[in-house]
N, CA, C and O atoms as a Tinker XYZ file with bonds, in Angstrom:
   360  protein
     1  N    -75.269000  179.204000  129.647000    73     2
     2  CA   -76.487000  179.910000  129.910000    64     1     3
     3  C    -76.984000  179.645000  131.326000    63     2     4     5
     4  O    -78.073000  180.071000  131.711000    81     3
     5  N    -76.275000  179.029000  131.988000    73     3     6
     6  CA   -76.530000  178.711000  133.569000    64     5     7
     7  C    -77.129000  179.889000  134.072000    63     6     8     9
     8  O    -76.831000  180.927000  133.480000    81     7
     9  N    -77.844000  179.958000  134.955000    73     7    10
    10  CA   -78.387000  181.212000  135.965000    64     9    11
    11  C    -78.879000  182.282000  135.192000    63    10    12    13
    12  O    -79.173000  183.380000  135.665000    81    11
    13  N    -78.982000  181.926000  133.840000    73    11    14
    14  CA   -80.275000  182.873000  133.026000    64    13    15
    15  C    -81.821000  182.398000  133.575000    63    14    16    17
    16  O    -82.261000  181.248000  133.574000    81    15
    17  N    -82.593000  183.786000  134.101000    73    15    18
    18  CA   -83.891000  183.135000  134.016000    64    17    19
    19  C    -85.082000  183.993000  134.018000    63    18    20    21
    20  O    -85.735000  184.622000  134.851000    81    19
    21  N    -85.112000  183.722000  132.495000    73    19    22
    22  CA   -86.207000  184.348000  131.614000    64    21    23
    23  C    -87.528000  184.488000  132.169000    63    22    24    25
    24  O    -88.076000  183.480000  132.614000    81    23
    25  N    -88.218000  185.799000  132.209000    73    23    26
    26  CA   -89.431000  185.396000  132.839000    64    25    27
    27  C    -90.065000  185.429000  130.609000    63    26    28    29
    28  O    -89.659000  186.110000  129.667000    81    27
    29  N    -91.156000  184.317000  130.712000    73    27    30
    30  CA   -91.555000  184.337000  129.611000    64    29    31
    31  C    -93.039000  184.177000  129.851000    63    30    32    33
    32  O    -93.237000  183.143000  130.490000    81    31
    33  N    -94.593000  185.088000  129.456000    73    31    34
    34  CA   -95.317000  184.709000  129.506000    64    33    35
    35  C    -95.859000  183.283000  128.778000    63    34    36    37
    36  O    -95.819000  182.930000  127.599000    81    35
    37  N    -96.278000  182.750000  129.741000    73    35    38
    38  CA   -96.922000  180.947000  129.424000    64    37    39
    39  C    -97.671000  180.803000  128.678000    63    38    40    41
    40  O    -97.910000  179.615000  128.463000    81    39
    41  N    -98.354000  181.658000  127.980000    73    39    42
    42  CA   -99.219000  181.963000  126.852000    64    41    43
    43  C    -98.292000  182.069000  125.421000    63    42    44    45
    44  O    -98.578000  181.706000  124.280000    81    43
    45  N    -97.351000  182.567000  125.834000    73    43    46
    46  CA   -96.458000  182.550000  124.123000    64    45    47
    47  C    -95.496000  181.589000  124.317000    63    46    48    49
    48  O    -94.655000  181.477000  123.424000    81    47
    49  N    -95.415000  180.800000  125.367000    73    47    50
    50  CA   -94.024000  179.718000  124.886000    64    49    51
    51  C    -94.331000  178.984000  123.944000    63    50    52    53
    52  O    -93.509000  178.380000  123.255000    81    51
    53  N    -95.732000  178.941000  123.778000    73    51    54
    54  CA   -95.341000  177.599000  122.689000    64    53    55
    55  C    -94.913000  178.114000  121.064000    63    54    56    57
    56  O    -94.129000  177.527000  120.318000    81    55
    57  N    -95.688000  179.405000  120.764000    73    55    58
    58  CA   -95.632000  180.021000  119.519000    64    57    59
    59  C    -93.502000  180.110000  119.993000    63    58    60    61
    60  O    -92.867000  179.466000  119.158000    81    59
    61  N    -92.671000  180.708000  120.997000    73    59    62
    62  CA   -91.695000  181.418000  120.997000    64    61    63
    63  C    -90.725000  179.834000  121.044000    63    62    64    65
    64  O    -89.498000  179.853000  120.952000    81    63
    65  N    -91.647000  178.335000  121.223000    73    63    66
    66  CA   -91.007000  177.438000  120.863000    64    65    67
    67  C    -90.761000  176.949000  119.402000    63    66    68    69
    68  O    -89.953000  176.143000  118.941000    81    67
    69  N    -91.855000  177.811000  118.765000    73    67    70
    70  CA   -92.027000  176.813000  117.431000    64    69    71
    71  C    -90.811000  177.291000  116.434000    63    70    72    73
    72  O    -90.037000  176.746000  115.647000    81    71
    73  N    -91.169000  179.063000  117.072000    73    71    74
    74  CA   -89.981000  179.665000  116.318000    64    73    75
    75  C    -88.409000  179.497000  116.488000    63    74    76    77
    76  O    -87.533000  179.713000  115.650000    81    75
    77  N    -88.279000  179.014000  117.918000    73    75    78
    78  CA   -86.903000  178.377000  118.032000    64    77    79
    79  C    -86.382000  177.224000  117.212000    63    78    80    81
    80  O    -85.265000  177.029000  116.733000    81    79
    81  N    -87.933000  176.230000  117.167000    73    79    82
    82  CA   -87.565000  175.050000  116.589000    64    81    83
    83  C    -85.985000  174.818000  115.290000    63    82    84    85
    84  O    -86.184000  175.134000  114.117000    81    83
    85  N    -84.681000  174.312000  115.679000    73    83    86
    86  CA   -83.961000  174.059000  115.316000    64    85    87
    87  C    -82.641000  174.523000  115.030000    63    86    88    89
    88  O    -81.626000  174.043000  114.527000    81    87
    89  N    -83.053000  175.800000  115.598000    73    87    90
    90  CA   -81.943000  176.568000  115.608000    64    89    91
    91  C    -81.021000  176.501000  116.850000    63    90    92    93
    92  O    -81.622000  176.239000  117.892000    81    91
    93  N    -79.704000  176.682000  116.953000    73    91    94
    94  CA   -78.714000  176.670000  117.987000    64    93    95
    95  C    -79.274000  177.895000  118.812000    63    94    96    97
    96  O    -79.508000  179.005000  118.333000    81    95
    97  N    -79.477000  177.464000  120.319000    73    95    98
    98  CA   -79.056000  178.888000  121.101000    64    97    99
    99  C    -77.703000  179.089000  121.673000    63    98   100   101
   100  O    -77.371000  178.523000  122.714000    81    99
   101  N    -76.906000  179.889000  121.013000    73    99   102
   102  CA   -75.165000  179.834000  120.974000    64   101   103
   103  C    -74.829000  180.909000  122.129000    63   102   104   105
   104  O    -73.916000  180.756000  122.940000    81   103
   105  N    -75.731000  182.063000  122.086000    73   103   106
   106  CA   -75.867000  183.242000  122.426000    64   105   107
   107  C    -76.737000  184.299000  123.435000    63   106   108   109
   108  O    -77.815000  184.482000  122.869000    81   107
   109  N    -76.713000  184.740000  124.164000    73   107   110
   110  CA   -77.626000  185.852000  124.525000    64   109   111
   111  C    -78.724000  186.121000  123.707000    63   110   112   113
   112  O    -79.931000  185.901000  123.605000    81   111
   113  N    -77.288000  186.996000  122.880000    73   111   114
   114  CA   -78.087000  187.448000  121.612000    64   113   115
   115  C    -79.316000  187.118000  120.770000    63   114   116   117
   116  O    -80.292000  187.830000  120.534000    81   115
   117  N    -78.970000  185.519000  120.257000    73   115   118
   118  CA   -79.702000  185.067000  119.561000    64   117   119
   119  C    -81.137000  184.781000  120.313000    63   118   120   121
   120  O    -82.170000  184.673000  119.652000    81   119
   121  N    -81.124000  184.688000  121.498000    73   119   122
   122  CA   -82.143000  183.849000  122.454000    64   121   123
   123  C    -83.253000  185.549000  122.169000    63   122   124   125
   124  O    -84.359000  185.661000  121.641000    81   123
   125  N    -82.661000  186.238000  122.566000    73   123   126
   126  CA   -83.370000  187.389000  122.508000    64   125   127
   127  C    -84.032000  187.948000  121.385000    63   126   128   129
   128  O    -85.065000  188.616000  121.445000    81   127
   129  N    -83.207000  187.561000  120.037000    73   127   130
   130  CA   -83.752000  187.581000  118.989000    64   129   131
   131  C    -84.303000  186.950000  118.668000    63   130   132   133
   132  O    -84.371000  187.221000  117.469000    81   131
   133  N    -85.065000  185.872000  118.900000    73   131   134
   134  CA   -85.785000  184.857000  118.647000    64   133   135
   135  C    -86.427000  185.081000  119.237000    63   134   136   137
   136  O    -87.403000  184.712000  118.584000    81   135
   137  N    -86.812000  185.450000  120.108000    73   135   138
   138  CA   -87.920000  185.245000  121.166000    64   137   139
   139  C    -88.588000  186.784000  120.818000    63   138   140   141
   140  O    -89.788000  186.993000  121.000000    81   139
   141  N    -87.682000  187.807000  120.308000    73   139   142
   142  CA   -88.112000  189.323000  120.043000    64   141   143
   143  C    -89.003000  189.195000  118.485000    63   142   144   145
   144  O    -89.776000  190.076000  118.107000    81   143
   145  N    -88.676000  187.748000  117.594000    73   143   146
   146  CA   -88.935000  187.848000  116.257000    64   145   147
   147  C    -90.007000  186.843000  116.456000    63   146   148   149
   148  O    -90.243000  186.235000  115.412000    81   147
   149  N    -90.653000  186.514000  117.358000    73   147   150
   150  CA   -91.991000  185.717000  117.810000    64   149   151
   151  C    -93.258000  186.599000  117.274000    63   150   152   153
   152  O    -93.328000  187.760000  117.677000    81   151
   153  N    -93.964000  186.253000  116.649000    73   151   154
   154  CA   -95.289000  186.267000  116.454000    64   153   155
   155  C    -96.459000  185.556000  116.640000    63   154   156   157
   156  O    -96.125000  184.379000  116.509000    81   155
   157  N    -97.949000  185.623000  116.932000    73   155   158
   158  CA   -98.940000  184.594000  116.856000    64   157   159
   159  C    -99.881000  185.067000  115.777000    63   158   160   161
   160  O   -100.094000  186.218000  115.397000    81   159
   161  N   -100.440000  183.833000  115.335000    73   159   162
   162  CA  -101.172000  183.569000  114.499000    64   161   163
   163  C   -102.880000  185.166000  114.443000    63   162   164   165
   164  O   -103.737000  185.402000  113.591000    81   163
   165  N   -102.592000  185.756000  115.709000    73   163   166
   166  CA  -103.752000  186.728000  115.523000    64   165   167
   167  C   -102.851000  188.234000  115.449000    63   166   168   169
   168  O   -103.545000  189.247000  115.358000    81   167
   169  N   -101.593000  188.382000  115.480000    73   167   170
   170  CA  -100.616000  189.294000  114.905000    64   169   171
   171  C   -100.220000  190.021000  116.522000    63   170   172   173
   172  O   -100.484000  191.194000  116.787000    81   171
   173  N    -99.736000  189.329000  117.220000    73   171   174
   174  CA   -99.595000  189.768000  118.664000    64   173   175
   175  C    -97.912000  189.806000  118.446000    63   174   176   177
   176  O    -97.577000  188.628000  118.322000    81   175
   177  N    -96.873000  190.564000  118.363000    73   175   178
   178  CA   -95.333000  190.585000  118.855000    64   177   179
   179  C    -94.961000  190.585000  119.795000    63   178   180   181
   180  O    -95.640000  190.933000  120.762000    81   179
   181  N    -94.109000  190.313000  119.851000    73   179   182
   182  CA   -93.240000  190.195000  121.407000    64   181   183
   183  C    -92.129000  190.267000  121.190000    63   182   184   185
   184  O    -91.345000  189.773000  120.380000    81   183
   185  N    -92.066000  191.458000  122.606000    73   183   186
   186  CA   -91.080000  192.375000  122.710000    64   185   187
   187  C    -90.186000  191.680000  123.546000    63   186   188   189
   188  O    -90.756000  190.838000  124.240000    81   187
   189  N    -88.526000  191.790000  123.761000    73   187   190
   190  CA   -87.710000  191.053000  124.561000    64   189   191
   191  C    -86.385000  191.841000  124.681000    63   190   192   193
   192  O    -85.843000  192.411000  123.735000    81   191
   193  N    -85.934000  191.810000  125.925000    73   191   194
   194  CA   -84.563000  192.142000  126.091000    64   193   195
   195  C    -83.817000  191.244000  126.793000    63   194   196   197
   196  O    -84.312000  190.290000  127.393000    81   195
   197  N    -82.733000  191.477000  126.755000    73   195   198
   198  CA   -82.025000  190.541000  127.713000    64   197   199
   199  C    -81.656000  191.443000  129.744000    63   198   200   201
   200  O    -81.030000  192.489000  129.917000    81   199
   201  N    -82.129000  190.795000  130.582000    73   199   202
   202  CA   -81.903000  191.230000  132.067000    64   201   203
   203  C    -81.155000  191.301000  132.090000    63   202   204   205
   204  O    -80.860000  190.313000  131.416000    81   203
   205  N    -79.418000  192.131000  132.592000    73   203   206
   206  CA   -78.575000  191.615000  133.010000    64   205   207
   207  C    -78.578000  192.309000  134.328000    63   206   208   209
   208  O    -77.710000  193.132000  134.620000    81   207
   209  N    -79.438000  192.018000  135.028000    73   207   210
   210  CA   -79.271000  192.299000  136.531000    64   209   211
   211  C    -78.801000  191.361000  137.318000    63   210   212   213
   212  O    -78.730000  190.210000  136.888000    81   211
   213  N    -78.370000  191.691000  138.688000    73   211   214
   214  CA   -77.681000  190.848000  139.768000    64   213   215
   215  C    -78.877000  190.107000  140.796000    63   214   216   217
   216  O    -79.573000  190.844000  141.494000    81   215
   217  N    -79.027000  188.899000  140.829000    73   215   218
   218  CA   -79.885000  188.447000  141.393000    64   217   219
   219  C    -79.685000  187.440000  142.947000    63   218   220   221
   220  O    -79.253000  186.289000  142.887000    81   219
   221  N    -79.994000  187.965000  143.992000    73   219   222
   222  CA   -79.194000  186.488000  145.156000    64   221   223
   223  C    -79.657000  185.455000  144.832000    63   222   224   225
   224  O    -80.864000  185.327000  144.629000    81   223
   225  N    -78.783000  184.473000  144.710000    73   223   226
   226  CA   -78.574000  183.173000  144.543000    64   225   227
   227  C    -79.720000  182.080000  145.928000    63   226   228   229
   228  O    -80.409000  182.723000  146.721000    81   227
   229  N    -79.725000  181.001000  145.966000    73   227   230
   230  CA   -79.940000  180.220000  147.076000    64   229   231
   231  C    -80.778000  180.573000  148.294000    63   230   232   233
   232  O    -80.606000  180.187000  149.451000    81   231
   233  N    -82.019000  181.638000  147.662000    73   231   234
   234  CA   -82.689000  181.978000  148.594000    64   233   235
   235  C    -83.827000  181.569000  149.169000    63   234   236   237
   236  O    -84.931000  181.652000  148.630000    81   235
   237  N    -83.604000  181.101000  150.306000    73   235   238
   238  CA   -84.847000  180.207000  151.058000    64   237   239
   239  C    -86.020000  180.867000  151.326000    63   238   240   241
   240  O    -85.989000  181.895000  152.003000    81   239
   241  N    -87.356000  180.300000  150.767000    73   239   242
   242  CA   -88.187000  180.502000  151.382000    64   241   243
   243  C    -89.183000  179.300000  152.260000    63   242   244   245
   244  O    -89.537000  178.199000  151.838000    81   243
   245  N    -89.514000  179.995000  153.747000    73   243   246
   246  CA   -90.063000  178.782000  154.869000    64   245   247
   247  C    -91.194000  178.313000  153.839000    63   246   248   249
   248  O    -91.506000  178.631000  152.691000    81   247
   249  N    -91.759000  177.213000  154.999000    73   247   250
   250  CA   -93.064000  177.071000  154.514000    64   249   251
   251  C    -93.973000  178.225000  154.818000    63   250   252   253
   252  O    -94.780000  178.685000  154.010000    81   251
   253  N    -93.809000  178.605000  155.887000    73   251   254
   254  CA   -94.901000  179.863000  156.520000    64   253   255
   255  C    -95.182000  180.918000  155.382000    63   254   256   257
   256  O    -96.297000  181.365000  155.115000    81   255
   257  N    -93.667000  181.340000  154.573000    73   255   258
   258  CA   -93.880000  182.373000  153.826000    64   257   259
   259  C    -94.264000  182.185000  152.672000    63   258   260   261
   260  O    -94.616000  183.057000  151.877000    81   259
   261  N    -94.219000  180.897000  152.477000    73   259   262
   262  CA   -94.502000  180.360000  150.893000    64   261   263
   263  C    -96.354000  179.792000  151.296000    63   262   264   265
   264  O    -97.042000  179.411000  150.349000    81   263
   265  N    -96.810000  179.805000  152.379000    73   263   266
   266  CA   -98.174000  179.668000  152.597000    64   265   267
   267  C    -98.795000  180.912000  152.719000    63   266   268   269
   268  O   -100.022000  180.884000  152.623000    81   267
   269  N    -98.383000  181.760000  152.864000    73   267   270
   270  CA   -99.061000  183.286000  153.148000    64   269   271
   271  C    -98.875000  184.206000  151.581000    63   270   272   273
   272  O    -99.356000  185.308000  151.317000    81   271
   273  N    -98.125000  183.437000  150.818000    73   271   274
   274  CA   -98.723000  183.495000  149.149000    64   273   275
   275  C   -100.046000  183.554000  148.805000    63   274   276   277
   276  O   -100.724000  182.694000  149.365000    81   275
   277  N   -100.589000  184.231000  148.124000    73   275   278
   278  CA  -101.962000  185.031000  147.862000    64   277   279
   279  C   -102.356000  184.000000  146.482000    63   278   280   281
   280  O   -102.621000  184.548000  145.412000    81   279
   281  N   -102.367000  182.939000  146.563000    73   279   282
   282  CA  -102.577000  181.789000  145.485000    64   281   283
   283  C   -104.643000  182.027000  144.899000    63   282   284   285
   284  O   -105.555000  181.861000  145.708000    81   283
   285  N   -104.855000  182.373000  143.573000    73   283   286
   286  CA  -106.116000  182.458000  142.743000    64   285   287
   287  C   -105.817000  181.560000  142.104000    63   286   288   289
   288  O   -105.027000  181.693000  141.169000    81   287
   289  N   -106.439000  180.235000  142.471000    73   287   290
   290  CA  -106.101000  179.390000  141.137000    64   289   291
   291  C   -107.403000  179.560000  139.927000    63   290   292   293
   292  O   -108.526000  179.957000  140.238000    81   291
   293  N   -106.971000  179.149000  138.412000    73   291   294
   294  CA  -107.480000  179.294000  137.748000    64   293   295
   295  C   -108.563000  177.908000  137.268000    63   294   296   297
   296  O   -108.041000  176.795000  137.343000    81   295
   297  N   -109.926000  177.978000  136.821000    73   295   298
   298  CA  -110.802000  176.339000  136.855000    64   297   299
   299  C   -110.017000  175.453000  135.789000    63   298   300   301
   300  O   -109.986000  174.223000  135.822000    81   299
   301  N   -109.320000  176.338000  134.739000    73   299   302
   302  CA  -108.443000  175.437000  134.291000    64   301   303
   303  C   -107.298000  175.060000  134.126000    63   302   304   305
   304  O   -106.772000  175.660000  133.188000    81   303
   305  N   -106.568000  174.237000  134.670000    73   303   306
   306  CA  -105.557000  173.424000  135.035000    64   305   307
   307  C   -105.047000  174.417000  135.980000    63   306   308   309
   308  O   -104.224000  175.268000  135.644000    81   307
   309  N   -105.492000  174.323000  137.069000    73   307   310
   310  CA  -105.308000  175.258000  138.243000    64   309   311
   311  C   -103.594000  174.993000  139.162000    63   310   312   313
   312  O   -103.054000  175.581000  140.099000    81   311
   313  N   -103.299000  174.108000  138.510000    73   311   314
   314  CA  -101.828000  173.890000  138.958000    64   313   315
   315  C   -100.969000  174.579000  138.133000    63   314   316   317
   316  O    -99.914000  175.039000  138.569000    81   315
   317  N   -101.335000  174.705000  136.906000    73   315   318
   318  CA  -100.304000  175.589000  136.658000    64   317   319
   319  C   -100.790000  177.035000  136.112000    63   318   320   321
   320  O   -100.036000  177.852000  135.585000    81   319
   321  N   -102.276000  177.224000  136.344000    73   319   322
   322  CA  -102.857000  178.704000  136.013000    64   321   323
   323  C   -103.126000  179.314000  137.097000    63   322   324   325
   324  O   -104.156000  178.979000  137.683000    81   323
   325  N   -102.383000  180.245000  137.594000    73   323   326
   326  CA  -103.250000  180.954000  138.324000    64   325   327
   327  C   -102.438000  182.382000  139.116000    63   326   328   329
   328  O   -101.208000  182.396000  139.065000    81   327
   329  N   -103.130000  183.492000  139.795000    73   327   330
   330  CA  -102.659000  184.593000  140.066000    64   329   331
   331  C   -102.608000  184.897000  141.248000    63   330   332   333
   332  O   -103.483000  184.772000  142.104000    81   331
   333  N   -101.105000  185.498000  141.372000    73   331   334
   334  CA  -100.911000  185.944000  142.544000    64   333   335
   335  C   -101.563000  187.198000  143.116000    63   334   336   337
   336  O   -101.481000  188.299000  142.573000    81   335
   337  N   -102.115000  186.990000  144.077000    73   335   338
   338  CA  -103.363000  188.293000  144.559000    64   337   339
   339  C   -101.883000  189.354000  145.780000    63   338   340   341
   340  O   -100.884000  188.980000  146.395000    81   339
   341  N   -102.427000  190.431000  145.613000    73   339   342
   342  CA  -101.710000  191.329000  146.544000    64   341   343
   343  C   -101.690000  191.134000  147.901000    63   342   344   345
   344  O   -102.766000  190.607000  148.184000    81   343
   345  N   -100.839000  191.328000  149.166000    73   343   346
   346  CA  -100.801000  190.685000  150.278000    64   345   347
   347  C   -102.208000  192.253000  150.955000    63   346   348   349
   348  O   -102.544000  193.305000  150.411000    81   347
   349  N   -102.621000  191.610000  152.299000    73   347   350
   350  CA  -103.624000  191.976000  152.810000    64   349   351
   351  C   -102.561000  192.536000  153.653000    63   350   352   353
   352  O   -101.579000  191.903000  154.041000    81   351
   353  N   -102.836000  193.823000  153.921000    73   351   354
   354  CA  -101.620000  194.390000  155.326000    64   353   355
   355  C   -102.824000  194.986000  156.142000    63   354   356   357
   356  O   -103.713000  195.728000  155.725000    81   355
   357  N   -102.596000  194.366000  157.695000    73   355   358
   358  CA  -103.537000  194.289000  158.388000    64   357   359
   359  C   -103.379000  196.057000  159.150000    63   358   360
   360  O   -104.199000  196.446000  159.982000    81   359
């Protein structure tokens, strides 16, 4: 499963963990089905496919460009909440 990489909203991993809980991921397949057969407790589904797009590998970004990131952090736990705002084109 090397160089799979799922975008998963951070709001359902934990429900799309519970439902993994114990089962083998052997497969594509299965990962997708599991994660497609996710539910939460207020009746929210989630939908899933598998990407198989081509992605470049080893791509650098400077500091410059990784500072001119449009960072909204969120008041809670702002390290790992928060939104990327649209770039300002002058």
């Amino acid at each position: 499963m090397m160089g799979i990489s799922p975008q998963i909203e951070h709001r359902l991993f934990s429900f799309i963990s519970q439902n993994w809980r114990g089962k083998p991921l052997v497969s594509h397949e299965v990962i997708v089905n599991l994660i497609g057969a996710t539910t939460t407790h207020t009746g929210l589904e989630v939908f899933a496919r598998l990407d198989e797009g081509s992605y470049p590998k080893d791509v650098k970004v400077s500091n410059a460009e990784l500072a001119a990131v449009r960072l909204e952090s969120h008041d809670f736990h702002p390290e790992w909440n928060y939104r990327i705002k649209p770039r300002v084109i002058p």
